[in-house]
C-alpha positions as CSV (number, residue, x, y, z in Angstrom):
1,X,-5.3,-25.3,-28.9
2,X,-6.9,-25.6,-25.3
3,X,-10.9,-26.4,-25.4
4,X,-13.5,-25.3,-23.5
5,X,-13.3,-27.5,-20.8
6,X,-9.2,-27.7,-20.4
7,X,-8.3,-24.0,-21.0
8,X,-7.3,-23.7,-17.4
9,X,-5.0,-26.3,-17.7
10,X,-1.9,-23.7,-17.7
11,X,0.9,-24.1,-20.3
12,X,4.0,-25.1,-19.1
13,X,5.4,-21.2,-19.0
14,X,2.7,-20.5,-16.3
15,X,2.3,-23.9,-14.0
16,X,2.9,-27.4,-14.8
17,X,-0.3,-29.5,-15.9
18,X,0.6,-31.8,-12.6
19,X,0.3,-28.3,-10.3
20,X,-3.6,-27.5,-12.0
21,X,-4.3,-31.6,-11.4
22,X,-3.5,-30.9,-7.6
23,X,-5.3,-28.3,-7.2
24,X,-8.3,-29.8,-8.7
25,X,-7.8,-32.7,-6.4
26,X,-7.4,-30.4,-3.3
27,X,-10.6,-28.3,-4.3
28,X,-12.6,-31.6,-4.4
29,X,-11.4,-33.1,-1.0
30,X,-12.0,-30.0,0.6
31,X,-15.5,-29.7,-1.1
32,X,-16.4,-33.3,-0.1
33,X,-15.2,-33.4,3.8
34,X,-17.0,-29.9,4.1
35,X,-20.0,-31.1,2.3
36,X,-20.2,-34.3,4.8
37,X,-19.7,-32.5,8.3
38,X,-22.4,-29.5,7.2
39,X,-24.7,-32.1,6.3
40,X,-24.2,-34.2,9.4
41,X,-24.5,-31.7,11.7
42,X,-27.3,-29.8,9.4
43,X,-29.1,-33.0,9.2
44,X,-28.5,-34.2,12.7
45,X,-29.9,-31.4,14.1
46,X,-32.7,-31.2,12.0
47,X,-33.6,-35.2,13.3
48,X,-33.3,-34.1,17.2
49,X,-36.3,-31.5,16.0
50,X,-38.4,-34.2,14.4
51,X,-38.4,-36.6,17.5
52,X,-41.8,-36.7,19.0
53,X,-40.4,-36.8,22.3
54,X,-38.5,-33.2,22.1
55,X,-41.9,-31.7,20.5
56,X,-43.4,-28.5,22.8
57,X,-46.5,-30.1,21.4
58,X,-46.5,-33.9,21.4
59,X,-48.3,-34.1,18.3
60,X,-46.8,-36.8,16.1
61,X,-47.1,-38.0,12.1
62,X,-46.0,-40.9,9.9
63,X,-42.5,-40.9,9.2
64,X,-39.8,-42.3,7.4
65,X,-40.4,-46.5,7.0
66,X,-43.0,-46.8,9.8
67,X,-41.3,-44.4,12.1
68,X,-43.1,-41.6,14.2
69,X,-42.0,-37.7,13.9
70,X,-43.4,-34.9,15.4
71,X,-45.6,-32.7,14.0
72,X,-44.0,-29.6,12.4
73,X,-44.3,-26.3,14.6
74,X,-42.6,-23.3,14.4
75,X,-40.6,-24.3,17.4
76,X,-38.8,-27.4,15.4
77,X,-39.1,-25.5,12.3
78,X,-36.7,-22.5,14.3
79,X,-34.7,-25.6,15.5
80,X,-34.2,-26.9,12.2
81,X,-33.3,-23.4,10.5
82,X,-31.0,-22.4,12.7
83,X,-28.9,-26.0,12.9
84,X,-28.9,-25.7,8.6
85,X,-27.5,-21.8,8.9
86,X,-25.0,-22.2,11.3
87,X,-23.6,-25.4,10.4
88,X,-22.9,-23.8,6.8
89,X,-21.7,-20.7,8.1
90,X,-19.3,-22.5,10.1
91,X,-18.3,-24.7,7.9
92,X,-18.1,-22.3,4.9
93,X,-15.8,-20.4,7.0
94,X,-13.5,-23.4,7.7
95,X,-12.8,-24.4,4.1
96,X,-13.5,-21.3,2.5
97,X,-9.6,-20.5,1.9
98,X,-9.4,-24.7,0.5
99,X,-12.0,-25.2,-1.9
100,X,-14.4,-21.7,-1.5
101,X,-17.0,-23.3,0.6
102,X,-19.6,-24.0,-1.6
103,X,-21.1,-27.6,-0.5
104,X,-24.0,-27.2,-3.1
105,X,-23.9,-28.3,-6.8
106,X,-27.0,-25.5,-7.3
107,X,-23.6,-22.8,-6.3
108,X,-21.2,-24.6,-8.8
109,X,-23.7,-24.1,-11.2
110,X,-23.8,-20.1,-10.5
111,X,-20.4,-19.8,-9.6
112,X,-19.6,-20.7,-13.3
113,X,-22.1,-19.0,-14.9
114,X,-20.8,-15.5,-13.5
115,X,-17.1,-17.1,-14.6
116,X,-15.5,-17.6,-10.7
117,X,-15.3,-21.4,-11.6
118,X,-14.2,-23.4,-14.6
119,X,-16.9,-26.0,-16.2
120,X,-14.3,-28.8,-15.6
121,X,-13.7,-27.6,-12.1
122,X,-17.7,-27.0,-11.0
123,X,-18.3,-30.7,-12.2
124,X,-15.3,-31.9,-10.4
125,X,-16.9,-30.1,-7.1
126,X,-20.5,-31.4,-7.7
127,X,-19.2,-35.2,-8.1
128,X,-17.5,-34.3,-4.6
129,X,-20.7,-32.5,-3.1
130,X,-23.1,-35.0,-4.0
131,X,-20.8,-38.1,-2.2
132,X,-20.2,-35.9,0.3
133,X,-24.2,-35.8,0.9
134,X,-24.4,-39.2,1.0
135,X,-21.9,-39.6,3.4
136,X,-22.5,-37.0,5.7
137,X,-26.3,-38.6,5.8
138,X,-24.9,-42.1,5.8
139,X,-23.0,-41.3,9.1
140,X,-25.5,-39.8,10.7
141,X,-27.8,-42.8,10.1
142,X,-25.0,-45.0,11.4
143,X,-24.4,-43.1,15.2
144,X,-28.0,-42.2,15.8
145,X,-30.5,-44.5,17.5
146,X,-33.8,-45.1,14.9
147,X,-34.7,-44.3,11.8
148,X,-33.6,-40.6,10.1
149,X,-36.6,-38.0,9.5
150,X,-34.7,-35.5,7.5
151,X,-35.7,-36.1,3.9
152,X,-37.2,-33.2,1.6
153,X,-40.9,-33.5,1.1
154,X,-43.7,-31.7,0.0
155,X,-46.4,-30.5,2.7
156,X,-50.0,-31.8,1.9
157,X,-51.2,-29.2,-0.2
158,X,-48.5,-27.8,-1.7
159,X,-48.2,-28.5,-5.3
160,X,-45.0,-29.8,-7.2
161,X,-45.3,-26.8,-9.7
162,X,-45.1,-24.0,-6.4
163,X,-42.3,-26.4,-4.4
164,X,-40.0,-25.6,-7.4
165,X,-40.7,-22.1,-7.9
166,X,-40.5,-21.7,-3.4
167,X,-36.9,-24.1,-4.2
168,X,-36.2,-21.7,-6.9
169,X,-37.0,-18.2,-5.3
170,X,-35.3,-19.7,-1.7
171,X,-31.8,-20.3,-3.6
172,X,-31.6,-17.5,-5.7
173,X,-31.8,-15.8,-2.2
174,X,-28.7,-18.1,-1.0
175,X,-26.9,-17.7,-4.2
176,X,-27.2,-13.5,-4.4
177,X,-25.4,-13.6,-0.8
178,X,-22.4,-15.7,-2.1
179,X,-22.2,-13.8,-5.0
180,X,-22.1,-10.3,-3.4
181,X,-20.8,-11.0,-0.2
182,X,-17.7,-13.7,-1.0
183,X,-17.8,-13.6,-4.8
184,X,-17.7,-9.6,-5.4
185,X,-14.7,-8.8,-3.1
186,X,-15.0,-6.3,-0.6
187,X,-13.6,-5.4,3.1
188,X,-16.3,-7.3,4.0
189,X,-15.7,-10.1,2.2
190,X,-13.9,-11.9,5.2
191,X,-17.2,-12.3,7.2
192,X,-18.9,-13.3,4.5
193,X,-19.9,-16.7,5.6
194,X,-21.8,-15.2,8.4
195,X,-23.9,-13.7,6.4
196,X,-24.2,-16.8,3.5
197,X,-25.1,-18.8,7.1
198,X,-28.0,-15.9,7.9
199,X,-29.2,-16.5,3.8
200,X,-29.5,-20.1,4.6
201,X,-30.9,-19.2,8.1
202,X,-33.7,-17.1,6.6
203,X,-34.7,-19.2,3.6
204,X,-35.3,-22.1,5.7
205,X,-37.7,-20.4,8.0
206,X,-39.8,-20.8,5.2
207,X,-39.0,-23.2,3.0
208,X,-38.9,-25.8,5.8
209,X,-42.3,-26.4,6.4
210,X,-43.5,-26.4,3.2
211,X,-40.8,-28.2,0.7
212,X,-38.3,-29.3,3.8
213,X,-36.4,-26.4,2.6
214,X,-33.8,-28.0,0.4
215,X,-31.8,-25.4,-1.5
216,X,-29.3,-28.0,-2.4
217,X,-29.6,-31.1,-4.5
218,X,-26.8,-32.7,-2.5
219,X,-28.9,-32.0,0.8
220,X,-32.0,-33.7,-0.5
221,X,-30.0,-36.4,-2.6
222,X,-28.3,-38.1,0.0
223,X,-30.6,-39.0,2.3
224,X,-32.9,-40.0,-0.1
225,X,-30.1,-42.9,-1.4
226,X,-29.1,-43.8,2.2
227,X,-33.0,-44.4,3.0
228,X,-34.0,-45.4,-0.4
229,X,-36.9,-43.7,-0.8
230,X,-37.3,-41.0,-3.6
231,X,-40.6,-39.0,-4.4
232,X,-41.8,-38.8,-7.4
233,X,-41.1,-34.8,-7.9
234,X,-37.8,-35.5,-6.3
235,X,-36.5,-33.7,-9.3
236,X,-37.9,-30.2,-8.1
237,X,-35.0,-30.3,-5.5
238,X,-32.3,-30.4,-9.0
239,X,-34.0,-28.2,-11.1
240,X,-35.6,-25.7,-8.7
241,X,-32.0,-25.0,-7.2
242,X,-30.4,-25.1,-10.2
243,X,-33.0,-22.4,-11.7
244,X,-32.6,-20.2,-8.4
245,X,-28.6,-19.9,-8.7
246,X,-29.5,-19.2,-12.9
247,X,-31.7,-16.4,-11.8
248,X,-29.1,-14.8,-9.3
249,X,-26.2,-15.6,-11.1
250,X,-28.0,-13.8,-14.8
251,X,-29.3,-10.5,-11.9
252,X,-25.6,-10.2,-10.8
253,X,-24.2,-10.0,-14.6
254,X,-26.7,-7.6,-15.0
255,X,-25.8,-5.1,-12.2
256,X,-22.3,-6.2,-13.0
257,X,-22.9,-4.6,-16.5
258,X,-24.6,-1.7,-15.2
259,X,-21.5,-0.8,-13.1
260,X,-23.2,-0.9,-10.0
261,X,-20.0,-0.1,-7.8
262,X,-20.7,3.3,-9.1
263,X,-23.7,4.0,-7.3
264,X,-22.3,4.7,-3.9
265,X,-18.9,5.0,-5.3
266,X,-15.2,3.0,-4.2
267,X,-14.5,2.0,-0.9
268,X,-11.8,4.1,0.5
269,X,-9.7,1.1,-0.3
270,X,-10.1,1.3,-3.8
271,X,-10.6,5.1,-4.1
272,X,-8.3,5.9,-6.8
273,X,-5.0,8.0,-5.3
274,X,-4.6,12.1,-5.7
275,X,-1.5,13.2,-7.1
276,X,1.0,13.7,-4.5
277,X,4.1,15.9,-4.4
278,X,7.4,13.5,-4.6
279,X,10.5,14.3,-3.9
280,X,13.2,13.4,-6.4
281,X,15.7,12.3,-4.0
282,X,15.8,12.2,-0.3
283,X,17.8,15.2,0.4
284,X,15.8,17.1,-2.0
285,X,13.3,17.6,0.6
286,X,16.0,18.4,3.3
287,X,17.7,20.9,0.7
288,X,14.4,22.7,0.6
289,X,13.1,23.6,4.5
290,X,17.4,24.7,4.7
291,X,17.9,28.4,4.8
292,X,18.7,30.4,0.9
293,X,22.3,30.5,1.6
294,X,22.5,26.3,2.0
295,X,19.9,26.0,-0.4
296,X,21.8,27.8,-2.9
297,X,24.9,26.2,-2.0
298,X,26.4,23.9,-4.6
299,X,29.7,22.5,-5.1
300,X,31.3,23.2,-8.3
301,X,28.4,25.9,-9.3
302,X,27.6,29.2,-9.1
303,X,25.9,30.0,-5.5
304,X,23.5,32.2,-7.3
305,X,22.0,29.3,-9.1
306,X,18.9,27.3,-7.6
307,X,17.9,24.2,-7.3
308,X,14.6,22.8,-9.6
309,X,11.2,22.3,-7.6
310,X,10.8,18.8,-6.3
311,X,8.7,17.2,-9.3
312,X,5.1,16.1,-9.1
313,X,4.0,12.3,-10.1
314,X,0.7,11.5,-10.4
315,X,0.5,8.0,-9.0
316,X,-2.7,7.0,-10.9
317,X,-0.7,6.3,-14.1
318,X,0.1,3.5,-15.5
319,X,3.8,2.1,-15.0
320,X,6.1,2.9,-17.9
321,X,7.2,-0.7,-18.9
322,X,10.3,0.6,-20.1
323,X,11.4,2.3,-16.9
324,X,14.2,0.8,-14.6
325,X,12.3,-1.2,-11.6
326,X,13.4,-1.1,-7.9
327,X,12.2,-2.4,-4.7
328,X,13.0,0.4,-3.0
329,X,15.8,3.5,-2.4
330,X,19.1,1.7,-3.6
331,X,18.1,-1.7,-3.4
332,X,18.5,-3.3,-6.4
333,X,16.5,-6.4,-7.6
334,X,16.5,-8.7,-11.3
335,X,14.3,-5.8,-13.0
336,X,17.1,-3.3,-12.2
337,X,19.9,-2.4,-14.6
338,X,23.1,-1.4,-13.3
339,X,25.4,-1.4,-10.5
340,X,23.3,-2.7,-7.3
341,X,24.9,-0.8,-5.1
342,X,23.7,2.5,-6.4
343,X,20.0,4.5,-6.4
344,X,18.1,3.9,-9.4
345,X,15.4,6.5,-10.7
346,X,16.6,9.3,-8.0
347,X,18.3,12.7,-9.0
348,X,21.5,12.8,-6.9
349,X,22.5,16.0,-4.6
350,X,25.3,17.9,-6.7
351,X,26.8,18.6,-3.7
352,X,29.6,16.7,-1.6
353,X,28.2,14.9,1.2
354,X,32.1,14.1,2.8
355,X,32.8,18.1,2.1
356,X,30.0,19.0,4.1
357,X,30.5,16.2,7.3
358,X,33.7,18.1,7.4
359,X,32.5,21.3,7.9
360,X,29.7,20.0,10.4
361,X,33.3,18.3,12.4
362,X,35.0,21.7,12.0
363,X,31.9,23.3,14.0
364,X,31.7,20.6,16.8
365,X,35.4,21.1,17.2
366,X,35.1,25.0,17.4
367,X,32.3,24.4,19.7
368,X,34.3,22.0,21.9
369,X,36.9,24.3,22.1
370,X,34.9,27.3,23.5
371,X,33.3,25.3,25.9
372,X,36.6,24.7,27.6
373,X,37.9,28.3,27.6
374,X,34.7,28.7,29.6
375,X,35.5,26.3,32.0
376,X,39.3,27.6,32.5
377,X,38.2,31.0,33.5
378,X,35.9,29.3,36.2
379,X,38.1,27.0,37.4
380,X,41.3,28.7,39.7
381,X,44.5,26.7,40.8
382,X,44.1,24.5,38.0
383,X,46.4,24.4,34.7
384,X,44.1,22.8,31.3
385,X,47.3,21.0,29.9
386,X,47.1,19.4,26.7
387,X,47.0,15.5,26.7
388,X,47.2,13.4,23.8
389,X,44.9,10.5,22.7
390,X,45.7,6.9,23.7
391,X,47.9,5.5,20.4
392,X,45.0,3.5,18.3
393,X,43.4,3.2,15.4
394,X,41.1,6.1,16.4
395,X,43.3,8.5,16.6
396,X,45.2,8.1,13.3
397,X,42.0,9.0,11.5
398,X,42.3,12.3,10.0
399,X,38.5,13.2,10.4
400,X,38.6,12.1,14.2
401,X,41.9,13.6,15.4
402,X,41.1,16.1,18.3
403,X,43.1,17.1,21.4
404,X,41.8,16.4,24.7
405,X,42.2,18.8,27.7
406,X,42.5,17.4,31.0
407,X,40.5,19.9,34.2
408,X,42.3,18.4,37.2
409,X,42.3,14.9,37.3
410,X,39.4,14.2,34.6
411,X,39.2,13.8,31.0
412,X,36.7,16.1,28.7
């Protein structure tokens, strides 16, 4: 019996062990390169901000081992915001269909509280998220010139106690837009990183200046271990994240419980079908709009006797298992019983289709032939003399056998 932390390990009926091993592998590639380039573009920008020399005011502060940084204004603080939002919109889109796009051990954490991710699987991805931090910061510290200013800190004043409730409030703002945007599926969900890059965007307007707006324990973690320095309330940057995604992931259960989806109702998507009138069989419908003496016809039966009223399904109910199963009109497939050349689950005509081509080649002959008597008594000096088809395959055919009438010198 599978535990709690294998049971998605399929049994052999349902996928090989080797195919879910993959795919965890795959998942954790995908989490750690997308982890690295938002963070070194996140991160990179968020240095260009903090060089003195870019500031609109010139003001400058300690920084990190000895360095300068400018003084935080709501021109750097824009800068910085809009570098972390866009880079993870970007790069959430990119490896959204590889590993989900979640670059932040904080949205593991929620992702398998509301059941979208495995406990085995959302450690796997936080082992990947949290290297991928460190080396998207250790690469940016590597190809830019000085000292990185991109570390989380507290602004003087602000206590540790309201950082990790601002962490806390400013992820549970992230993690509701994952969760109801890309985790709840919509016809929206395909631009949902747009607006998980616009979460990001907003919470950092205001976490920024005041905790360095982490969100994201792999954000703050690695550039703490490539500069080797950690605070000592470091911690708030686990916990308050990790709390923030709890509380959104516990408000989404709850709305999930209270059947929210019924409050404006289905999209028209998922709007369950009306109950539309089917026709048995194709010709059913054709037999219908005919006139009551074809409608009536039958061969073998009494012409007084009517055909049965094309049935109504109701397409909302549930498939009988036990029916016979086809792709479509006569083609058969492995659920289908019987000779594949015939049409399963369709009432046939009782009349005889070859019977009635016969009488529709009867007509066009009749017709052809009054046509020409037309002609003759138009056209003077000229004798219609009978001339007989070429000898070929054609012309031995019962059903295609006609004469041909010469006017003159051309063929009709």
């Amino acid at each position: 019996m599978r535990g709690r932390f294998d049971y998605h390990l399929r049994a052999p009926a349902k996928g090989s062990n080797s195919l879910a091993i993959k795919n965890h592998f795959i998942a954790m590639i995908g989490e750690y390169v997308g982890t690295c380039m938002f963070l070194i573009f996140a991160l990179g920008g968020t240095n260009v901000a903090n060089i003195p020399t870019t500031s609109v005011t010139g003001a400058v502060q300690a920084g990190q081992a000895d360095s300068q940084a400018a003084v935080a204004n709501t021109s750097n603080l824009l800068y910085i915001a809009l570098c972390f939002g866009f880079s993870l919109a970007v790069n959430a889109w990119i490896f959204f269909r590889v590993s989900g796009g979640l670059f932040n051990p904080a949205v593991s954490w929620g992702m398998m509280l509301v059941g979208a991710l495995t406990p085995l699987r959302a450690a796997l991805l936080t082992v990947s998220q949290l290297l991928g931090g460190i080396t998207g910061a250790a690469i940016i510290q590597v190809l830019l010139p000085g000292t990185l200013n991109v570390r989380t800190t507290l602004t003087p004043g602000m206590s540790v106690a309201r950082g990790l409730f601002l962490e806390m409030f400013l992820t549970a703002m992230l993690m509701l837009a994952i969760l109801l945007l890309a985790a709840e599926k919509s016809k929206a969900t395909f631009l949902a990183p747009i607006g998980i890059g616009l979460a990001l965007f907003i919470a950092e307007l205001l976490g920024v200046f005041y905790t360095g707006g982490s969100l994201n324990p792999a954000r703050s973690f690695g550039p703490d271990v490539v500069l080797h320095s950690f605070a000592s309330y470091h911690w708030i940057y686990w916990l308050g994240p990790v709390m923030g995604a709890t509380l959104a992931a516990g408000f989404y259960r709850f709305i999930k419980w209270l059947e929210f989806e019924t409050v404006l109702g289905p999209e028209d998507d998922d709007a369950p079908k009306s109950k539309l009138a089917q026709l048995v069989a194709p010709a059913q419908n054709l037999i219908d709009n005919m006139g009551p003496t074809l409608k009536n016809e039958k061969a073998g039966l009494p012409a007084s006797e009517e055909f049965a009223p094309a049935t109504v399904v109701d397409t909302t109910a549930a498939p009988d298992s036990s029916a016979t199963a086809v792709q479509g009109p006569g083609l058969g497939d492995l659920l289908t019983e019987g000779d594949p050349q015939q049409v399963y689950n369709l009432a046939q005509p009782p009349f005889d289709y070859d019977a009635r081509l016969g009488r529709i080649e009867e007509l066009l002959q009749a017709l052809t032939g009054s046509q020409l008597a037309t002609q003759t008594s138009v056209v003077s000096d000229q004798t219609l003399s009978d001339n007989t088809i070429p000898d070929n395959t054609l012309r031995d055919h019962p059903k295609y056998s006609m004469d041909r009438t010469v006017i003159g010198d051309d063929n009709v």
